[in-house]
N, C-alpha and C positions, 0 to 999 in steps of 0.2 A: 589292706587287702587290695591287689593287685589283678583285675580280672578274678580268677578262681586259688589263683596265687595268692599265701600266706606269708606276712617276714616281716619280722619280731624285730623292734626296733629299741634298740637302748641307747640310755644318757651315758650310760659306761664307757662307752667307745670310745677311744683314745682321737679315732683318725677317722674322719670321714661322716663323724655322729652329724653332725651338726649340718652336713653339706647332704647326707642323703636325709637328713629329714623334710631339709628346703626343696630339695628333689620331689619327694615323696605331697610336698604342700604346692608344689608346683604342677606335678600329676593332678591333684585332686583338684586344684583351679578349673583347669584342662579339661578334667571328666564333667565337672559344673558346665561349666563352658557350651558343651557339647548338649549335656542332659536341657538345657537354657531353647537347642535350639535343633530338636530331635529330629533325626533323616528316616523314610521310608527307606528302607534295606533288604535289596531280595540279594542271598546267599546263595552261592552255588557251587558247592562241593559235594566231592564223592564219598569221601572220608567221615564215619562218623563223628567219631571223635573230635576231629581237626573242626567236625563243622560245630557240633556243640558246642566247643573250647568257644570258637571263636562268637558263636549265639551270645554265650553267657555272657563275656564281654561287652557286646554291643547288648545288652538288655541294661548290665548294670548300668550302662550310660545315657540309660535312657531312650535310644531308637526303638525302634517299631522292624522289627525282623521277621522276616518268611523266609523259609529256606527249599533246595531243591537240589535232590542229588544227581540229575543229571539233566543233562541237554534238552532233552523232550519236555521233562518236568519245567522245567523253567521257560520254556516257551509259553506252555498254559498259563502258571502263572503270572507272566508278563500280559497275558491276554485281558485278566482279572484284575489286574491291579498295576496301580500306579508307583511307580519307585523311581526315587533319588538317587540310590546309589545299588550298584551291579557288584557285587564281589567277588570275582569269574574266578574258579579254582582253572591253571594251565590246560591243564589233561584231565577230560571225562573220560566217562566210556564210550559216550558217543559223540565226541566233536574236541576240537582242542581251540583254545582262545584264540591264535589266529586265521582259525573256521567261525568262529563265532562274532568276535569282534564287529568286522562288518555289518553282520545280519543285526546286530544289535543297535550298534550306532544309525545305522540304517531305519531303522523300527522304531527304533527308543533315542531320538537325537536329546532328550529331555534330561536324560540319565545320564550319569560321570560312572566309569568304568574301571576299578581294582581287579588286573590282574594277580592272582593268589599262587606262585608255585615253589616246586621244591628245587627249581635248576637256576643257578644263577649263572648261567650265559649270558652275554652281549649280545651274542645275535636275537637271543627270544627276547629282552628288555628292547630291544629298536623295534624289532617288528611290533610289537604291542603299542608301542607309543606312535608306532606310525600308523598303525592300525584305528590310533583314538581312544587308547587308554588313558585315561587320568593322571593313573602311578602303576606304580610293581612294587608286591612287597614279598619279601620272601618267608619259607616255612623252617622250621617252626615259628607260627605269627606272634611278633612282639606288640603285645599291647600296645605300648608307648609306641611303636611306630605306625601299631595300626589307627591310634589314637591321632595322630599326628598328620596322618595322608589325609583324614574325614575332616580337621581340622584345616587343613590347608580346602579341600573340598566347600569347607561350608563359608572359608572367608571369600573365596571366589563368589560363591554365589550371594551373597551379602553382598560383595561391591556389584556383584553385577544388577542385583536387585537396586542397589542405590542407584546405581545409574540409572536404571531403568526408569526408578521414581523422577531423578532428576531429567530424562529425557520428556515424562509426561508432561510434569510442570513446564519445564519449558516451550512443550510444544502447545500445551494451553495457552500460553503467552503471548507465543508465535499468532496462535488461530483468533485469539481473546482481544489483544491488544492494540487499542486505535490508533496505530502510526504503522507505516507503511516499513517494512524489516526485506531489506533490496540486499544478495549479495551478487556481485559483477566480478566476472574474470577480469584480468590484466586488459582485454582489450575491450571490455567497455557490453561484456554480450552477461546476460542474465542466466544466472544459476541458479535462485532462491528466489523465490518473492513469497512474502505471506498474504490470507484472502484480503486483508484491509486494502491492499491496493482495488480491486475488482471492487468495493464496497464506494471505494471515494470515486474511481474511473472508470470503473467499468471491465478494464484488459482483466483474462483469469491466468492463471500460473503457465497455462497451458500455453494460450496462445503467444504470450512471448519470451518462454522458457529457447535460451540460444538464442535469440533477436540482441540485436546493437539496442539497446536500452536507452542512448543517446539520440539514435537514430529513429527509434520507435514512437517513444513518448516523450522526446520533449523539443518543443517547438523551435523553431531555424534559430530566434531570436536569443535564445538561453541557450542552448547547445554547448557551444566553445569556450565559455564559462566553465557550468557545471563537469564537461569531459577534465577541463582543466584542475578543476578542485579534488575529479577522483583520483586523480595522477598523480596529483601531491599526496595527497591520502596513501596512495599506494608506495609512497617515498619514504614513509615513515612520517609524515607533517598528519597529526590529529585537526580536523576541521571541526567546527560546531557554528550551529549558529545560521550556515549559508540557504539564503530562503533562493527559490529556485522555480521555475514554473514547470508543470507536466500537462500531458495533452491528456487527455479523456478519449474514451471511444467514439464518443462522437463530438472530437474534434475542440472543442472548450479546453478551457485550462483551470488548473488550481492551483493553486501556492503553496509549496511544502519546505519546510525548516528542516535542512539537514545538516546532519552530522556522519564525516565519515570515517573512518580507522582501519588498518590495516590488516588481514587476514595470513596467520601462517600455518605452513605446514610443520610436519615432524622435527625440519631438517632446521624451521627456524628461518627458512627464505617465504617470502611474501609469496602467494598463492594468487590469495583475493582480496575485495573491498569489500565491507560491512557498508552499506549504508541505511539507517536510522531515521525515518522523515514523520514529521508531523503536521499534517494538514492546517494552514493557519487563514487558507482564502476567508474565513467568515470572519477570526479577527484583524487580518489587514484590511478586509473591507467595513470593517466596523469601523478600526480605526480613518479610514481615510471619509469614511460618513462625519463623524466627529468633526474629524478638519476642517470637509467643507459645510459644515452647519456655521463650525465657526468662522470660513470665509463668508457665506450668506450673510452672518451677521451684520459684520462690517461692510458687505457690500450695500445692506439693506440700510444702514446705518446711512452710509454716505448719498446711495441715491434717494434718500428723504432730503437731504438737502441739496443736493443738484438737481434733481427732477423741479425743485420748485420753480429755481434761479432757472435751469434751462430752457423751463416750461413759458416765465414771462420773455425770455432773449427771445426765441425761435416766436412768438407770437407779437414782437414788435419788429422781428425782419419781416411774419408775413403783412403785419399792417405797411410799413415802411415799400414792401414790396406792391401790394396793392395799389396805393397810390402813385408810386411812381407808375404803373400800371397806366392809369389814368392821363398823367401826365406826358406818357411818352406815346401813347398812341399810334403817331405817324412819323415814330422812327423807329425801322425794323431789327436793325442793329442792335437796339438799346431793350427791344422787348426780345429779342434771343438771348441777350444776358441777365437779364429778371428772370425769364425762366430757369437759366442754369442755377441763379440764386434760390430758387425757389426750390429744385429739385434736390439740392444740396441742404437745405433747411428741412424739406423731407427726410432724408437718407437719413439727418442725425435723431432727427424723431424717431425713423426706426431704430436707428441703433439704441438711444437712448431704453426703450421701450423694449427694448431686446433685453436687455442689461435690467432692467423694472423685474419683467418678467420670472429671468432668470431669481433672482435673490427673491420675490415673493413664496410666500408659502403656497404649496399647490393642493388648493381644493375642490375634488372629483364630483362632477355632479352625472352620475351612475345612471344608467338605461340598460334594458338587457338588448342589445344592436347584433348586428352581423358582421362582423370585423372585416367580409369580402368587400360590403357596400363602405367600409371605413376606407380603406386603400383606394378604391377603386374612385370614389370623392378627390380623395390627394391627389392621383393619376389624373382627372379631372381639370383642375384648380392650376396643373401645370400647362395647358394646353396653351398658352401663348408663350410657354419659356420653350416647347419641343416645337413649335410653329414651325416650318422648313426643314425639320432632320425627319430624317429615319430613325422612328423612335420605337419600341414597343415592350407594351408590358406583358409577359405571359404568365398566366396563374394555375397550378397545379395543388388543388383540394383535395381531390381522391371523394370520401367520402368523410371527410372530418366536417364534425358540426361546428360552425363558425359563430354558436350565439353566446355570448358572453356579456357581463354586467360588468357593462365601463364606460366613460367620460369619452363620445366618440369623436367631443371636438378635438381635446386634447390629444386622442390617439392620431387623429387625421394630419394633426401636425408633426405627430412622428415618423408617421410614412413618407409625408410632405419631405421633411427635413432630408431621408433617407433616399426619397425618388431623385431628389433637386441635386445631391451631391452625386449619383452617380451620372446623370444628364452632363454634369461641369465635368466629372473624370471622363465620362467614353467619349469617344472619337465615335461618327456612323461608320455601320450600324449600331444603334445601341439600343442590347441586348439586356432587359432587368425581367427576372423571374422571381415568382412567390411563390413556396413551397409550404405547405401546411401538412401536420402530423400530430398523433396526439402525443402529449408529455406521457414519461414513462408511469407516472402514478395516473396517469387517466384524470386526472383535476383542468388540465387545462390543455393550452395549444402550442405546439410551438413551431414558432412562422421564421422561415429563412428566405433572405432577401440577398440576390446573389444578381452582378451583372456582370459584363463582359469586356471593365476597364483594365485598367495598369496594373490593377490591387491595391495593397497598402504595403509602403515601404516600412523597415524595422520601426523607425521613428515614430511615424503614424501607428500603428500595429499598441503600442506602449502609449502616445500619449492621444487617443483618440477620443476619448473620453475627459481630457483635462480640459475644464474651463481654459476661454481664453488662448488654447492652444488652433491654432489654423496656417495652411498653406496659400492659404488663396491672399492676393492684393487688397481683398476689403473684407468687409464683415469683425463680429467681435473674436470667434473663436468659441461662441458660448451654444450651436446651433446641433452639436451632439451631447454634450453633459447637459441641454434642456430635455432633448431624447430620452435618458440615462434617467430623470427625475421623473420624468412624466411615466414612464415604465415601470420604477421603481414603487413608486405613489400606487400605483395597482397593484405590487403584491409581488410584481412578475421582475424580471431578470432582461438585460441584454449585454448580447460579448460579440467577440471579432470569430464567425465561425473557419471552420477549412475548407477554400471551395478546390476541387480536386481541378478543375482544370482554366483555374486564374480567377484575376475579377477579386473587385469586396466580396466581402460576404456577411452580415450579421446575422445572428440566431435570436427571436425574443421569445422567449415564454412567459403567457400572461394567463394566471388561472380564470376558472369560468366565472367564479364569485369571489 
């Protein structure tokens, strides 16, 4: 059975048995198929007949059918109910399909549209399909092809469902997933970013959607690298692997591992760059904690045995020196170079005791203090190194509460550290400002210390924090990564900040407890 059509099928048949049965088991797939995945169906013919014929049809298939014999009617209907598919008979009495077409797609962009008629013109099949119809099928309606347009009808909307699914999933992904998902035009400017960026830095999609990306977030020092690796990326060269620094909103950086690959269009030519980053600042800074526990080690190691041996030298130059002290009394000559000896036997005390320092373990003995009166001690403590310059310190608190539970000898020597190096950089005037603000979770403070020298070159900028790294003629190199521990030992954080119009700059954040 064939819609309402009957046809008697025998094994008799010489020619064609066997070929319309496959036919006939091939239909009935088809009407499964369909009954599997049933369409709202508003009907609209004039005709009764034509419209029944074509009812029973789509009943036996399983759709859900309304029908309406003309224009007016099928408006109300559309009012009422929801429908998949429009099955417009050409010619009402009141309207012709392309009078209606428009208002329909217009109204109902949701619904796929069969135009239904009995004229098979070229010019009415183009107006219709330029109109927004689906298909055309002509009268008297053959089953099988009416079967066959709803069938094309429903696998569209299947893919397009799948898409659809696959576009959620992915956009979960996009929105979900802890790594930073960046696409950049050929010249390096931002098309895509997903929210994880905003999450690690702070920038939202918005503010640097169209910004040079290179330009925006990522510091002088990595720039012409990283520009470099998208380029290759964009040449068809798959990168992985390339760790990279980015700026934060407020000027910080983080370390992100990426990976970039190539973006094409239709055509098959390169468009864009995908790049793929995973935030790894916590384990490169894990790992280089690691490293340097295990340099302390050995540093710790070796000055248990040099601090002893150095401890008896330098204490039998000052004996050695005392005496000749004695001896030379009343020759001025001879006691101007004991004392150079002797200031020399100092200095390696200190250094020595620098280097002690450094590799012991540091333990905070906690008071709840004012971090203004901690600084303001160190500025203090310098007043015979700023003796004769124009020197000044300015401080800018606002209203942030400065009492926090900490070690304020240890901090005073942080500041120390940090006032004394910019005194060596600036030339007079010199200009060192403290800035206080609360951290973004309100737990703590965070203090920027910003003055008005040279700055810091690439080199410094990278290894300011290395033990043992220093520009200066003297000292060990160890009077910032002491900084760096003594900070850290608290809880809190310090980096190289951005100052907009030159000069160091450091950022510390140190919670309140």
């Amino acid at each position: 059975k064939i819609g309402t059509r009957e046809i008697p099928v025998s094994a008799s048949y010489d020619v064609g048995g066997s070929g319309l049965a496959a036919l006939l088991e091939n239909m009935e797939s088809a009407r499964k198929r369909l009954m599997d995945d049933p369409l709202e169906i508003l009907l609209i013919e004039d005709d009764a007949d034509t419209r029944a014929n074509m009812c029973d049809i789509l009943s036996l298939d399983g759709h859900r059918v309304i029908t309406a014999g003309s224009a007016r009617q099928a408006r109300t209907l559309l009012k009422e109910n929801a429908v998949s598919v429009i099955l417009l008979d050409r010619k009402l009495p009141d309207g012709t399909a392309e009078e209606l077409l428009p208002e329909f797609r217009h109204q109902h962009p949701e619904s796929d549209i069969i135009v239904v008629t009995g004229f098979a013109d070229l010019d009415g099949t183009i107006a219709a399909l330029r109109y927004g119809a689906a298909d055309y099928i002509l009268k008297p309606v053959n089953a099988d092809a009416l079967r066959a347009s709803l069938q094309r009808i429903l696998d569209r909307r299947r893919i397009l469902r799948a898409l659809h699914r696959e576009h959620q999933f992915a956009e979960r992904i996009l929105q979900t997933a802890e790594a930073v998902v960046l696409v950049l035009d050929l010249n390096g400017r931002v098309l895509h970013v997903n929210p994880h960026l905003s999450r690690i830095a702070g920038w939202t999609a918005d503010e640097i959607a169209g910004s040079d990306w290179f330009e925006s977030c990522v510091p002088d020092e990595g720039r012409a690298a990283l520009r470099d690796v998208c380029e290759r990326a964009a040449a068809g060269n798959e990168t992985r692997g390339i760790i990279g620094r980015i700026l934060t909103k407020k000027g910080r950086t983080r370390q992100i591992r990426w990976s970039h690959t190539a973006l094409k269009d239709e055509q098959g030519a390169v468009n864009s760059v995908l790049a793929v980053g995973v935030d790894v600042t916590d384990l490169v800074g894990a790992q280089e904690r690691a490293l340097q526990s295990e340099r302390l080690v050995a540093i710790g190691q070796t000055m248990t045995a040099l601090a002893h041996e150095s401890r008896n030298a330098l204490q039998r130059i000052q004996a050695s020196v005392d005496f000749l002290g004695l001896e030379l009394e009343d020759n001025p000559n001879a006691e101007r170079d004991l004392r150079s000896i002797e200031r020399a036997a100092d200095d390696l005390r200190g250094l020595l005791e620098e280097v002690r320092s450094y590799a012991a373990p540091i333990n905070l003995d906690r008071t709840w203090c004012d971090l203004g009166g901690v600084w303001q001690s160190a500025w203090q403590l310098l007043a015979q190194s700023r003796s004769g310059r124009d020197a000044k310190l300015f401080e800018h608190i606002g209203d942030v509460d400065l009492t926090l539970h900490i070690d304020a000898v240890r901090l005073e020597q942080v500041f120390r550290n940090l006032f004394e190096n910019s005194l060596a950089a600036c030339e007079d005037p010199v200009r060192i400002s403290v800035h206080c603000s609360e951290t973004a979770d309100q737990r703590g403070v965070e203090v920027t210390i910003h003055d008005n020298g040279p700055g810091l070159s690439v080199d410094q900028r990278e290894k300011v924090f290395v033990p043992f790294f220093t520009t200066k003629s003297t000292g060990t190199g160890l009077g910032m990564a002491i900084v760096q521990r003594i900070v850290e030992a608290h809880g809190g954080t310090i980096c190289i900040g951005k100052a907009a119009t030159g000069g160091a700059c450091f950022v510390i954040n140190l919670p309140r407890t």
